[in-house]
C-alpha positions as CSV (number, residue, x, y, z in Angstrom):
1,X,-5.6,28.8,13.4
2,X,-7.8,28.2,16.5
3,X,-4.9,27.6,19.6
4,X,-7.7,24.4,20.2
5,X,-7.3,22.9,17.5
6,X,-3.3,22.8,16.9
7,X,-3.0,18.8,18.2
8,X,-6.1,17.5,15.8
9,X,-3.4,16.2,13.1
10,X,-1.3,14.6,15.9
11,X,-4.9,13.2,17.0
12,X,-5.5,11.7,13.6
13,X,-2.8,10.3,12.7
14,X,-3.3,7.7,15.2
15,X,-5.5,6.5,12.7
16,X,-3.4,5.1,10.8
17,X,-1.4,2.9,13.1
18,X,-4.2,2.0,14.8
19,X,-6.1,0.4,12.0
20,X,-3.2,-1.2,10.6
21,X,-3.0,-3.0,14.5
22,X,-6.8,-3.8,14.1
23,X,-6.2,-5.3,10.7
24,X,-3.3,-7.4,11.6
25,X,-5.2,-8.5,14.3
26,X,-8.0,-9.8,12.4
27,X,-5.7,-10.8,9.8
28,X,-4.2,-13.0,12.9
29,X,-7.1,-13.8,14.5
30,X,-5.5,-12.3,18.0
31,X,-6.7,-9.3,19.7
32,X,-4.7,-8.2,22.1
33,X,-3.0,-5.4,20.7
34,X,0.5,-6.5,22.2
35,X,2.7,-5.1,19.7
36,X,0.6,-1.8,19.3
37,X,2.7,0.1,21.5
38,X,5.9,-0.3,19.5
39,X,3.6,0.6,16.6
40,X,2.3,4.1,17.6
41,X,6.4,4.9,18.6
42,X,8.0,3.7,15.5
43,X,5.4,5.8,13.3
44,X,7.0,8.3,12.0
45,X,4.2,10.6,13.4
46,X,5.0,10.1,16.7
47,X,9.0,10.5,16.5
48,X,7.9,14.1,15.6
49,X,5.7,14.4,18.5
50,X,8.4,13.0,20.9
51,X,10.8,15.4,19.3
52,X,8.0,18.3,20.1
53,X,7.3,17.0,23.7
54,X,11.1,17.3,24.6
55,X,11.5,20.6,23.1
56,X,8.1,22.0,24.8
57,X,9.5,20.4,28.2
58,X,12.7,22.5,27.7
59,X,10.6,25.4,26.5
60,X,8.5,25.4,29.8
61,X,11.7,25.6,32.0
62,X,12.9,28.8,31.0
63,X,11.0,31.3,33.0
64,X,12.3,34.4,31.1
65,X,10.4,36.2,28.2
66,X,14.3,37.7,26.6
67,X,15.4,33.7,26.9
68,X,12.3,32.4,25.0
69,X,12.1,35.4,22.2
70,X,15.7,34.1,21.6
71,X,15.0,30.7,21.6
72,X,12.2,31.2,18.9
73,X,14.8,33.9,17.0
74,X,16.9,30.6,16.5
75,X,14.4,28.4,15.8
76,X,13.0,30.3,12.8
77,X,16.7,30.8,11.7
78,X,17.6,26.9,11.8
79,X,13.9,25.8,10.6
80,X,15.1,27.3,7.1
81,X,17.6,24.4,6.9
82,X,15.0,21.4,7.0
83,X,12.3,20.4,5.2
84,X,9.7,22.7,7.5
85,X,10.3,25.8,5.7
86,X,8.4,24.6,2.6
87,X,4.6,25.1,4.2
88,X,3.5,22.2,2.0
89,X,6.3,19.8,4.1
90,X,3.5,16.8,5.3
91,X,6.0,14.9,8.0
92,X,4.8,11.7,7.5
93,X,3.3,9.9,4.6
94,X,-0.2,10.4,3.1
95,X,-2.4,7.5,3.1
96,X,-3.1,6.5,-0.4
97,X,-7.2,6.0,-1.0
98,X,-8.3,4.0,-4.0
99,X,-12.2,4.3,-4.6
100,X,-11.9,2.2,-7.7
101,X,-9.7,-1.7,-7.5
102,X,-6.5,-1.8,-8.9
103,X,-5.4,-3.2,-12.5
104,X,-3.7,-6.3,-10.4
105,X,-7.0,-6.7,-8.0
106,X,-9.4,-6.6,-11.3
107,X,-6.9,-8.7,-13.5
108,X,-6.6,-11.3,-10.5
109,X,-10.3,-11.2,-9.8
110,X,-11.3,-12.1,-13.8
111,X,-8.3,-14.8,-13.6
112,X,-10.5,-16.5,-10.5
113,X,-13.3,-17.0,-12.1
């Protein structure tokens, strides 16, 4: 994997909290995003990527190649006790795309009319 490319998922993932804000916010008829801060940190996205950010903090402070190669030695060893060492693991939930409407959309749409 290109070392450029490693934050893209982090990057789209604010997709999804973001157009739920602009949804609600049509839905509400206001635009001033004030709740979309608590939205972005209570996605479960960005709990990993606070989780990352304190660990990488850490990570930076040890100036010394034997401390690091340890820390990583450790960090393999206790990855294979949470739900990272399946490579398939997605941390947060796949958004769920429907290109056709539902049975309740189409039996509530022929009930309308």
């Amino acid at each position: 994997m290109c070392k450029r490319a490693r934050g893209i998922s982090f990057a789209l993932g604010y997709g999804e909290p973001a157009a739920a804000a602009i949804a609600d916010a049509f839905a509400r008829d206001d635009f001033r995003f004030a709740d979309y801060r608590e939205r972005l940190l209570a996605h479960p996205l960005f709990k990993q990527l606070n989780i990352r950010t304190w660990l990488a903090r850490y990570a930076y402070l040890l100036n010394y190649p034997i401390v690091v190669r340890v820390g990583w030695s450790l960090m393999r060893l206790l990855l294979r006790f949470t739900p990272w060492r399946n490579r398939d693991y997605v941390p947060a939930r796949l958004p769920e795309f429907r290109l056709t409407p539902t049975a309740e959309s189409a039996s509530s749409d022929a009930d309308a009319v």
